[in-house]
LOBA-590357 format. One line per 5 residues: number of its first residue (from 0); their letters; for each residue x, y, z of C-alpha. Coordinates in Angstrom, 1 decimal. Each point is the difference from the previous one (the first is absolute). Example, Ala and Ser with C-alpha at 12.3 -4.5 7.8 and 13.67 -1.06 7.14 Angstrom:
// residues 2
0) as) 12.3 -4.5 7.8 ~ 1.4 3.4 -0.7
//
This chain:
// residues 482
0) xxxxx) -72.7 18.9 22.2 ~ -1.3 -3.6 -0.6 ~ -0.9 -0.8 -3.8 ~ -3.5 0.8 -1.3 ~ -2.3 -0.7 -3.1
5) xxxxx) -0.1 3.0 -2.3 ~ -0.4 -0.3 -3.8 ~ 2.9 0.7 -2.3 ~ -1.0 1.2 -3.5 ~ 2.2 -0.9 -2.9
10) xxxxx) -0.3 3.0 -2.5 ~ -0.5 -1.6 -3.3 ~ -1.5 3.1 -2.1 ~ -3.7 -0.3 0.9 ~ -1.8 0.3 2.6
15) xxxxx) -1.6 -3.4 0.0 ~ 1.9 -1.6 2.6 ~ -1.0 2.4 2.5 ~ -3.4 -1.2 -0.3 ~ -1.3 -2.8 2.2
20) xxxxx) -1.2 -2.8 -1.9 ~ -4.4 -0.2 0.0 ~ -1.4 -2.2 2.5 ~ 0.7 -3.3 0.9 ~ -0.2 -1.3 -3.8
25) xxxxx) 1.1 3.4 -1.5 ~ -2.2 0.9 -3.3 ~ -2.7 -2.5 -1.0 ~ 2.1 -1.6 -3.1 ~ 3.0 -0.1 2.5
30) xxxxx) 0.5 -4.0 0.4 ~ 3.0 -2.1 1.0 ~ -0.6 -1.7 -3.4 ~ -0.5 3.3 -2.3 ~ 3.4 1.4 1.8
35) xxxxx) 1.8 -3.4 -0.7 ~ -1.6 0.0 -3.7 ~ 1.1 3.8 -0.2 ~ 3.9 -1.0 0.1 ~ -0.3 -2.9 -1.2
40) xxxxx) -1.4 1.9 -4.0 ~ 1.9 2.7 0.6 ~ -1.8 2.4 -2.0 ~ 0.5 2.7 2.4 ~ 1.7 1.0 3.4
45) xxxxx) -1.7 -0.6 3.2 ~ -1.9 2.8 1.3 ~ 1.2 1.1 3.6 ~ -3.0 -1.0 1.9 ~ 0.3 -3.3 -1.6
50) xxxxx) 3.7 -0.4 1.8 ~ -1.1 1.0 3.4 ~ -3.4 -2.1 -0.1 ~ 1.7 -3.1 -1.6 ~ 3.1 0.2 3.0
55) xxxxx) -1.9 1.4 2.9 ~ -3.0 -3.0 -0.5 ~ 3.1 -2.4 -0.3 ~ 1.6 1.4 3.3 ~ -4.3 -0.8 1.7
60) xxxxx) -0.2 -3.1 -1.9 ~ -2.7 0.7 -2.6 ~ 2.7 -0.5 -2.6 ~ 0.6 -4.0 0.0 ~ 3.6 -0.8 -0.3
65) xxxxx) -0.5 -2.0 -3.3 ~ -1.1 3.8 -1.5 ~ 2.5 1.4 1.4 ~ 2.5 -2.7 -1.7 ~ -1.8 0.1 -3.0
70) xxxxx) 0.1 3.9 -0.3 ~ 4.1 -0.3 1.2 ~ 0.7 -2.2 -2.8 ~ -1.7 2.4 -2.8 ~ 1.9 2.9 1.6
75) xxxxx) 3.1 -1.7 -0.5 ~ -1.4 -0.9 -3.8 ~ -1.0 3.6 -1.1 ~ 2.0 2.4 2.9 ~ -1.6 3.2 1.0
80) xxxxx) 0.8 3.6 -0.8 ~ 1.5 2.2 2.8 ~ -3.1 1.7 1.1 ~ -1.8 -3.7 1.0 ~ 3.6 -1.2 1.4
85) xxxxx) 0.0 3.4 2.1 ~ -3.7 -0.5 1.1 ~ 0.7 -3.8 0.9 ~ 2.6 0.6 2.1 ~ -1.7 3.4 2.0
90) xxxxx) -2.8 -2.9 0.4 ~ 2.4 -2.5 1.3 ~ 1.8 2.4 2.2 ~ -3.4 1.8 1.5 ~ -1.2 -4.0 0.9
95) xxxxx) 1.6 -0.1 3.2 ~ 2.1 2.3 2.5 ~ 2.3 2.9 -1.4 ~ 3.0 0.6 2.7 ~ 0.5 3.7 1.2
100) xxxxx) 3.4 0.8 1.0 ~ -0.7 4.1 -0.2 ~ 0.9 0.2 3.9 ~ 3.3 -2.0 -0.5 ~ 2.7 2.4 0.4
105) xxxxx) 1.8 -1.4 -2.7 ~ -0.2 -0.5 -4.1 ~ -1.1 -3.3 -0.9 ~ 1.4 -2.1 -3.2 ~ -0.3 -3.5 -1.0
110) xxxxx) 1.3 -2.5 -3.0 ~ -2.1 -2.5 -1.5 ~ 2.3 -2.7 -1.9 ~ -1.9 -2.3 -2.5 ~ 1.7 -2.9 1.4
115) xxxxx) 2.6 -2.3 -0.7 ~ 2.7 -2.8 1.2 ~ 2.5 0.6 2.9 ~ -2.2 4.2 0.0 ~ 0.6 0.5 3.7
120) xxxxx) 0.6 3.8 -0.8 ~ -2.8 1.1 2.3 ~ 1.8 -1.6 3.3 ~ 2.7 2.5 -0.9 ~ -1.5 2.7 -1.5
125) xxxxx) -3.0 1.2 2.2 ~ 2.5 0.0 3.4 ~ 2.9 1.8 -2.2 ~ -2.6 2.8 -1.2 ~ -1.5 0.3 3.6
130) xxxxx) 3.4 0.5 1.6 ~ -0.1 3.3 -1.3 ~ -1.3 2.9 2.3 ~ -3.5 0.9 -1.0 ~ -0.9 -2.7 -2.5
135) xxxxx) -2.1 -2.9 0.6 ~ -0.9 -3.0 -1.7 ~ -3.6 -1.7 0.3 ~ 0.3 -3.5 -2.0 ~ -2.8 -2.3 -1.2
140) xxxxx) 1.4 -3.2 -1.1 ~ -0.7 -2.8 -1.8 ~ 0.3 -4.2 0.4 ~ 2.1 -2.2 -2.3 ~ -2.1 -1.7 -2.8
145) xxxxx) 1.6 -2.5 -2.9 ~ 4.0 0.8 -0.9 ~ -0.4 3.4 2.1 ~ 1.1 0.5 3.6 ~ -2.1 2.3 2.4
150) xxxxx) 1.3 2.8 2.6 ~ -2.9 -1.4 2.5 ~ 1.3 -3.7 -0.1 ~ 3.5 1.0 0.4 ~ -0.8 2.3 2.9
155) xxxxx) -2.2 -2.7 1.5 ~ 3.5 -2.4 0.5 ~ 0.7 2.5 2.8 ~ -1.7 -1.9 3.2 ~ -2.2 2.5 1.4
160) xxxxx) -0.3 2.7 -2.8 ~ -3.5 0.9 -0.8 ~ -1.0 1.2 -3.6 ~ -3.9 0.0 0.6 ~ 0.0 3.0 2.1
165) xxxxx) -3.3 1.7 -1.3 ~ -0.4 3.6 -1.3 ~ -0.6 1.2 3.6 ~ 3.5 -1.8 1.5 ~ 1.9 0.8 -3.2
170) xxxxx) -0.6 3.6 0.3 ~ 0.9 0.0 3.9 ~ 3.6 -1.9 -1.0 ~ 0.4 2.6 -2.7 ~ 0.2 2.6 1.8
175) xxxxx) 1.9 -0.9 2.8 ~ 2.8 -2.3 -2.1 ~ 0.1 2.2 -3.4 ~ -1.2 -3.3 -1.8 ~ -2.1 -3.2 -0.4
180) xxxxx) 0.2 -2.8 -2.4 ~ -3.3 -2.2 0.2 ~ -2.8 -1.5 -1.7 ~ -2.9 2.0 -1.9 ~ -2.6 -0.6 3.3
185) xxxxx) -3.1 -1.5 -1.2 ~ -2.3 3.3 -0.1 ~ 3.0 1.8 -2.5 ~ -1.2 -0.2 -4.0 ~ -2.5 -2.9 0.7
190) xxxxx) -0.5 0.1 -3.5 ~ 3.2 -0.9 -1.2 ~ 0.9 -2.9 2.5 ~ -3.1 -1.7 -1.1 ~ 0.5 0.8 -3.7
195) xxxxx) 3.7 -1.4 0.3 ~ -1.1 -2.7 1.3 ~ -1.8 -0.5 -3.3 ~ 3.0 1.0 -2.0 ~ 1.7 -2.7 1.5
200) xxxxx) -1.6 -2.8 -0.8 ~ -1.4 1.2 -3.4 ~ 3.0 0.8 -2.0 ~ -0.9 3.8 -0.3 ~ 3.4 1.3 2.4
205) xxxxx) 1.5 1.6 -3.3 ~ -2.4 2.9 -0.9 ~ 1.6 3.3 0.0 ~ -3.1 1.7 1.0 ~ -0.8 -2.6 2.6
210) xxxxx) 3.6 0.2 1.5 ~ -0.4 3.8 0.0 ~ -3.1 -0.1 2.2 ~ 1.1 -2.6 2.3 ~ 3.2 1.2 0.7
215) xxxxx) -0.7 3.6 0.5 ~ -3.0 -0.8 1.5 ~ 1.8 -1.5 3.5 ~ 2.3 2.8 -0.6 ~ -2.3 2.8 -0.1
220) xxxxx) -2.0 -1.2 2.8 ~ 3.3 -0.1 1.7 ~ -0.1 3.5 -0.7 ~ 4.1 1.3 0.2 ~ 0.9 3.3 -1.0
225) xxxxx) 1.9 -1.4 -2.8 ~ 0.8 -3.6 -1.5 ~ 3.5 -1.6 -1.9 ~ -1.0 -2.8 -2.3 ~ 2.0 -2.9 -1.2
230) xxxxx) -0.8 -1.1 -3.0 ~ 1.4 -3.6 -1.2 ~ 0.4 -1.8 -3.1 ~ 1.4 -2.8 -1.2 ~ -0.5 -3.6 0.1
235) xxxxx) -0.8 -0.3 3.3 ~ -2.9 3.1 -0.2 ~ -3.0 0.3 -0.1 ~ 1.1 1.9 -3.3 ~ 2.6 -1.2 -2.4
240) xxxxx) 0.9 3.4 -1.2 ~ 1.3 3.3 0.2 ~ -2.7 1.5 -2.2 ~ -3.2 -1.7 2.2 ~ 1.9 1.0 3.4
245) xxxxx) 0.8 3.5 -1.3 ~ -4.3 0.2 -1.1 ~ -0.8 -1.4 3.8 ~ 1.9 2.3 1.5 ~ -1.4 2.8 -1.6
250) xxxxx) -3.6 -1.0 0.5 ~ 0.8 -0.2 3.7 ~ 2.0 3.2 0.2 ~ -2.9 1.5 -2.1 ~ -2.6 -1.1 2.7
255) xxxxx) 2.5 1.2 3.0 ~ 0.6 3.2 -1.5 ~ -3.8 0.5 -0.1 ~ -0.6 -1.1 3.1 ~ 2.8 2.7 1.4
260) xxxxx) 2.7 -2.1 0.8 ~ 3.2 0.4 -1.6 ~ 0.8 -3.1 -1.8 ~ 3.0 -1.4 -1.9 ~ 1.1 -3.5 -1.0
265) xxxxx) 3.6 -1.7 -1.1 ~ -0.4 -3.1 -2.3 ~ 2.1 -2.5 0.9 ~ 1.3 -3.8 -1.2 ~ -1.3 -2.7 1.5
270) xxxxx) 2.0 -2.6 -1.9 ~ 1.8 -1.3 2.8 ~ -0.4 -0.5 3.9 ~ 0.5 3.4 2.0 ~ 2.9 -0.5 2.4
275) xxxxx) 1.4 -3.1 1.2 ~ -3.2 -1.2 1.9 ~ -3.5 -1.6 -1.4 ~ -1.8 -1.6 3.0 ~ -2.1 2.4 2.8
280) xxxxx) 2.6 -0.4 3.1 ~ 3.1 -0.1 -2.6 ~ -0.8 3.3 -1.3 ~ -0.6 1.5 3.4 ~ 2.9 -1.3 1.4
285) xxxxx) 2.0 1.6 -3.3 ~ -1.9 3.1 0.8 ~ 1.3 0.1 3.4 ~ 3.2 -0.7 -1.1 ~ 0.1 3.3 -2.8
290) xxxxx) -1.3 2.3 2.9 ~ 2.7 -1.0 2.6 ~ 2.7 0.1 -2.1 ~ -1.1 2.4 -2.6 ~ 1.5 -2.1 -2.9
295) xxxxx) -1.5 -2.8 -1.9 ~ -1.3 -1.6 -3.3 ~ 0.6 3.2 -2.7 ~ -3.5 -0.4 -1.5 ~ -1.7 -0.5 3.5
300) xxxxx) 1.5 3.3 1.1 ~ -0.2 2.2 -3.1 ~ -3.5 -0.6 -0.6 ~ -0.5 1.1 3.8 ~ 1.9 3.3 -0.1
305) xxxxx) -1.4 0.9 -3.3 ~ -3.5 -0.3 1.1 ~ 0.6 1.2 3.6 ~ 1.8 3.1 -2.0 ~ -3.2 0.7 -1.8
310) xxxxx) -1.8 -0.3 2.9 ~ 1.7 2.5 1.7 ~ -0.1 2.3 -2.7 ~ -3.8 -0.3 -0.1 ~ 0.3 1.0 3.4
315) xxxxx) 2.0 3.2 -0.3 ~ 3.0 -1.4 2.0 ~ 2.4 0.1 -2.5 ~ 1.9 3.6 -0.3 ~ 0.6 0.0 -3.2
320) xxxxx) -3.0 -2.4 -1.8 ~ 2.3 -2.1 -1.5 ~ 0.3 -3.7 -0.3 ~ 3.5 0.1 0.4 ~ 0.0 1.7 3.5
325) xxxxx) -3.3 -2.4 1.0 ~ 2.3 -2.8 -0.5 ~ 3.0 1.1 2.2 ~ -2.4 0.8 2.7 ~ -1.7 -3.5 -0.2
330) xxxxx) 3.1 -1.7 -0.1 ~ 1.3 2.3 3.5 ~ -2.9 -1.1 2.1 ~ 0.3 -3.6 -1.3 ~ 3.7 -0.6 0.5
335) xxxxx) -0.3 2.2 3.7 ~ -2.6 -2.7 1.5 ~ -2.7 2.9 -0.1 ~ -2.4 -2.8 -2.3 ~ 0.8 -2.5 1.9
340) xxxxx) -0.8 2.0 3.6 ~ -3.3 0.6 -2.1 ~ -0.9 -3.4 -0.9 ~ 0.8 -1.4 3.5 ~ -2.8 2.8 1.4
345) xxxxx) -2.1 -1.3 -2.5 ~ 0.2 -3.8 0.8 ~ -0.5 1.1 4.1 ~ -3.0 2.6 -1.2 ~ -2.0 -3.2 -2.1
350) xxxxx) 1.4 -2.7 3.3 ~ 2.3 -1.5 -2.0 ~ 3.2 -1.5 2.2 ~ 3.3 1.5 -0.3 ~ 1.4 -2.7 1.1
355) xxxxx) 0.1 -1.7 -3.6 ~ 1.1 3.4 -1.2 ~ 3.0 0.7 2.2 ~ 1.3 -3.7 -0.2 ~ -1.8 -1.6 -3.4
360) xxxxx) 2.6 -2.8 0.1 ~ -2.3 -1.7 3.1 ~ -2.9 0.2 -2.7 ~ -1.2 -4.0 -0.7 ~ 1.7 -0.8 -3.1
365) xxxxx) -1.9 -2.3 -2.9 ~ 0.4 -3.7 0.7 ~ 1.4 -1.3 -3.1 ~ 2.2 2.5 -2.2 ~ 2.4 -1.1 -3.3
370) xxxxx) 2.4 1.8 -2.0 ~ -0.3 0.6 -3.4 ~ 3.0 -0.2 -1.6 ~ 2.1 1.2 -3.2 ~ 1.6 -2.5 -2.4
375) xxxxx) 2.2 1.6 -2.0 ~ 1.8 3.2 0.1 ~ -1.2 3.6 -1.6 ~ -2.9 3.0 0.6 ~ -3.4 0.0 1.0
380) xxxxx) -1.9 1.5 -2.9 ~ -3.2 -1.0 1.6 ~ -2.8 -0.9 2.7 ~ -2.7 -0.6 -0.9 ~ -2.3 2.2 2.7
385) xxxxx) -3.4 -1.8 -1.3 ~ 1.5 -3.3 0.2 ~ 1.2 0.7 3.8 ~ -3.3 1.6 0.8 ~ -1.8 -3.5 -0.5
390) xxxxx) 2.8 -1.9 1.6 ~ -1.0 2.5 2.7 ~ -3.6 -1.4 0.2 ~ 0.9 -3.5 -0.6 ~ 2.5 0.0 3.5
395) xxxxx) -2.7 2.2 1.8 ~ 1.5 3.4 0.1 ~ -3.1 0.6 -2.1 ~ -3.5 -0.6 -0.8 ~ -2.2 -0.9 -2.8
400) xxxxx) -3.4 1.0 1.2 ~ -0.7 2.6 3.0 ~ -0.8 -2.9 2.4 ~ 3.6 -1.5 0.0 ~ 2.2 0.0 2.8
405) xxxxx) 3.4 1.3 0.0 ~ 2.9 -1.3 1.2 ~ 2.4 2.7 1.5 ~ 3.0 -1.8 -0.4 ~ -0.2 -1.1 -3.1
410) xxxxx) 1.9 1.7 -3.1 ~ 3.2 0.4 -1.6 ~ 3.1 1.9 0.2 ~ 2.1 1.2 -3.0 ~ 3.7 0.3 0.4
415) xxxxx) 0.6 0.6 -3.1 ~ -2.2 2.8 -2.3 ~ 0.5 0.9 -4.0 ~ 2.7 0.6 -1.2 ~ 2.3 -1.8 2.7
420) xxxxx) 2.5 -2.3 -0.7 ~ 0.4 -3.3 1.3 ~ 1.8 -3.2 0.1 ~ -0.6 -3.4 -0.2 ~ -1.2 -1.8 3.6
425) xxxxx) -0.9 3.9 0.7 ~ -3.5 0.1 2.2 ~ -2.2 2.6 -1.6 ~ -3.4 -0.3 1.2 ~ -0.8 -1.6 3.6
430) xxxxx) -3.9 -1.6 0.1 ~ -1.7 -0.2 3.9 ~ -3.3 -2.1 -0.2 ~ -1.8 -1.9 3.0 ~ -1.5 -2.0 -2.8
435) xxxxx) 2.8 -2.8 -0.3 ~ -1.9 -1.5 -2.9 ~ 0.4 3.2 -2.2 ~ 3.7 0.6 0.9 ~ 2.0 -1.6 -3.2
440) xxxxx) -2.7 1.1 -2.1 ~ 0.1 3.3 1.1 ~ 3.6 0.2 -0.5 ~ 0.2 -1.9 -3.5 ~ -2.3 2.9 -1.1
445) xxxxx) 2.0 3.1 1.4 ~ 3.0 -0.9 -1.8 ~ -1.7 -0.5 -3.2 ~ -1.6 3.4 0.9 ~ 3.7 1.3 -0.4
450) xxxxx) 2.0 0.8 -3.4 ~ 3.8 -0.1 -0.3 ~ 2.0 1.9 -2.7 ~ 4.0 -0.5 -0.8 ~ -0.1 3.9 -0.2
455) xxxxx) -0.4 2.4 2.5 ~ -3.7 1.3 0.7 ~ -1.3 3.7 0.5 ~ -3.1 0.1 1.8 ~ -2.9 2.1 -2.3
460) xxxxx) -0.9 3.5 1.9 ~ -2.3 -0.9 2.8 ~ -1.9 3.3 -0.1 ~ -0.8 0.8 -4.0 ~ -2.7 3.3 0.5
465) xxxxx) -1.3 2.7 2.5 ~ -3.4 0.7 -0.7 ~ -2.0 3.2 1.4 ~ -2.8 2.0 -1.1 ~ 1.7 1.8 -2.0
470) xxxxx) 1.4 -3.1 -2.1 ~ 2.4 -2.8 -0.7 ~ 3.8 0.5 0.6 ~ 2.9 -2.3 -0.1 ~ 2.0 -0.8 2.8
475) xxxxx) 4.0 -0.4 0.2 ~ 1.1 -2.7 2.4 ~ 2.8 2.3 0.3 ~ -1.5 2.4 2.4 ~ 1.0 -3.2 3.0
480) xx) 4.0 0.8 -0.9 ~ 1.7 2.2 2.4
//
């Protein structure tokens, strides 16, 4: 059954958002400017018909960008209660196409990960969850912008693979493949795309209200039975820590929950780079390299098998509804070449070419590469994953505004992570580049994104909490230890 447009009501304890707004330019006080002035004095909440006027006359074009930016920035100033964030988002989601999957004979579930440096989780994740019988795995993406890498760039490397599919195509791949990974088309939360566009550019990104709308927005548009969240902080995050990750997540679990989806979230460090990879075809090529061998970077895989457990949980696949059993059955279908099988249907179903999958060592390699290498003898206590995101840009594995082009090949590989030893002369970082002129630099500044101690190193727990609706729970590393 093809997609269709079909409202999605957020319940936020009145009935105001199921009212349409009133005309064209709602009631006859209702202004761009008395909205904008509204948040801005903060002397009370927005009303609900205010929300929906204000975005849906944005999404037409009424609403001027410069209001919009205006009213952005005193949201970020003076927040919003839950009721307005819960009423922005319903706006954002019912501005463009909600997906249907109730013919699919299979449960749906999704992640969303905030984003971070060397996160290529979802290149592992959705074809690992999908390999299981009766589970599928509909994924909306996003591009790389500043220090963080994006799942649509780094599919893009693959000659041939197509992430703009459109709601109609996506649906049709969906349900013959089990999943999808591609681009938010341009008719899926108008709203949002134009008001991140905004966000951008305007400094008004970090606004726990505006990162709850946006994100569940996409996500509830993308409309999966149930959604796994990932949650990061640290100095390469959009939040710097626990405590403002642990309030996100439970904003957007709030607003899933509502919206009938199960929703859960781990909060995890994003202190230093994910895996061994930073660079679009790098991280792919590591990707491929977990799923045929089953094995690889202990903080690349954990973080997949924990969230592919939950998934699965969500899903009712797991027996016993433990995270201890979701594991062992992520790890068996990643280790038996079951992802892998999955992620190779995927590449042919989007007209990707297996060719580069099968044999990735025939991939064109970066032009100019240099080694970075250690000088004295001890442990990594550090890497700075900030630091390496903007070397990313700088070498053009990245991009500092939404026009930039990527380079595939560019990146750089990490043989060595925290809490290794090394020796002097040891190589522990490898920079590819096509940009010759950017090369030493490039290298100068990953080693000085590096810290040495005499004394061995233990890694801090990658995963710190497990959030759900029902609250805020540690989590034990130990659960990984056979």
């Amino acid at each position: 059954m093809p997609p269709k447009r079909s409202d999605i009501t957020i319940d936020n304890g009145t009935n105001a958002v199921n009212e349409e707004p009133k005309g064209k330019h709602g009631s006859p006080n209702m202004t761009p400017v008395s909205i904008i002035a509204t948040k801005r004095d903060n002397k009370r909440p927005h009303s609900d018909e205010e929300i929906k006027w204000f975005v849906q006359n944005f999404t037409s074009g009424l609403v001027k960008d410069y209001q919009m930016t205006a009213w952005l920035m005193a949201v970020c100033l003076n927040g919003m209660i839950d009721r307005e964030t819960a009423t922005l988002t319903s706006a954002m989601v019912n501005s463009g196409r909600i997906l249907d999957w109730s013919e699919l004979d299979a449960i749906t579930v999704d992640k969303h990960s905030t984003g971070g440096v060397g996160d290529k989780i979802s290149l592992i994740l959705a074809p690992l969850v999908s390999s299981f019988d009766g589970i599928a795995v509909p994924m909306m993406a996003g591009r790389g912008l500043g220090h963080t890498g994006g799942t649509i760039d780094k599919l893009e490397t693959i000659p041939g693979f197509r992430t703009d599919l459109g709601c109609d195509k996506f649906h049709d791949v969906v349900s013959s493949t089990g999943l999808a990974i591609v681009s938010p088309g341009s008719d899926v939360a108008v709203a949002d795309r134009k008001m991140y566009a905004l966000r951008d550019v305007t400094y008004t990104v970090r606004s726990l209200p505006l990162q709850t709308s946006s994100i569940m927005s996409k996500k509830i548009a993308e409309n999966p039975d149930s959604l796994v969240l990932d949650v990061k902080f640290g100095r390469a995050s959009f939040n710097k820590d626990t405590d403002e990750s642990i309030e996100l997540s439970k904003r957007m679990i709030q607003t899933g929950e509502l919206c009938g989806k199960t929703t859960t979230a781990f909060i995890t460090r994003m202190d230093h780079p994910i895996g061994n990879a930073v660079g679009n075809w790098l991280e792919v090529l590591e990707c491929i390299n977990v799923m045929k061998s089953g094995k690889g970077p202990k903080d690349l895989v954990n973080l997949c098998l924990v969230q592919a457990a939950q998934m699965l949980i969500q899903c009712g696949a797991v027996p016993s509804g433990t995270l201890k059993e979701g594991i062992i059955m992520a790890r068996e279908n990643l280790s038996n070449g079951k992802a892998y099988g999955k992620f190779r249907e995927m590449v042919v179903s989007q007209g990707g070419d297996l060719r580069c999958i099968d044999k990735p060592e025939d991939y064109p390699r970066a032009q100019f590469k240099a080694d970075v290498i250690a000088t004295s003898k001890g442990f990594i206590s550090d890497i700075n994953a900030l630091e390496i995101g903007h070397i990313g840009v700088m070498i053009g594995a990245g991009r500092n505004c939404s026009e930039d082009a990527i380079d595939a090949t560019a990146g750089i590989w990490f043989h060595r992570k925290v809490g290794d030893r090394v020796e002097a002369s040891d190589a522990i970082a490898t920079v590819y580049t096509e940009r010759e002129e950017t090369l030493n630099s490039a290298a100068d500044s990953v080693f000085q994104a590096f810290s040495f101690s005499e004394v061995p190193v233990e890694p801090e727990p990658l995963i710190t909490n497990f959030v759900t609706k029902d609250g805020v729970s540690n989590f034990s590393m130990s659960i990984f230890e056979d």
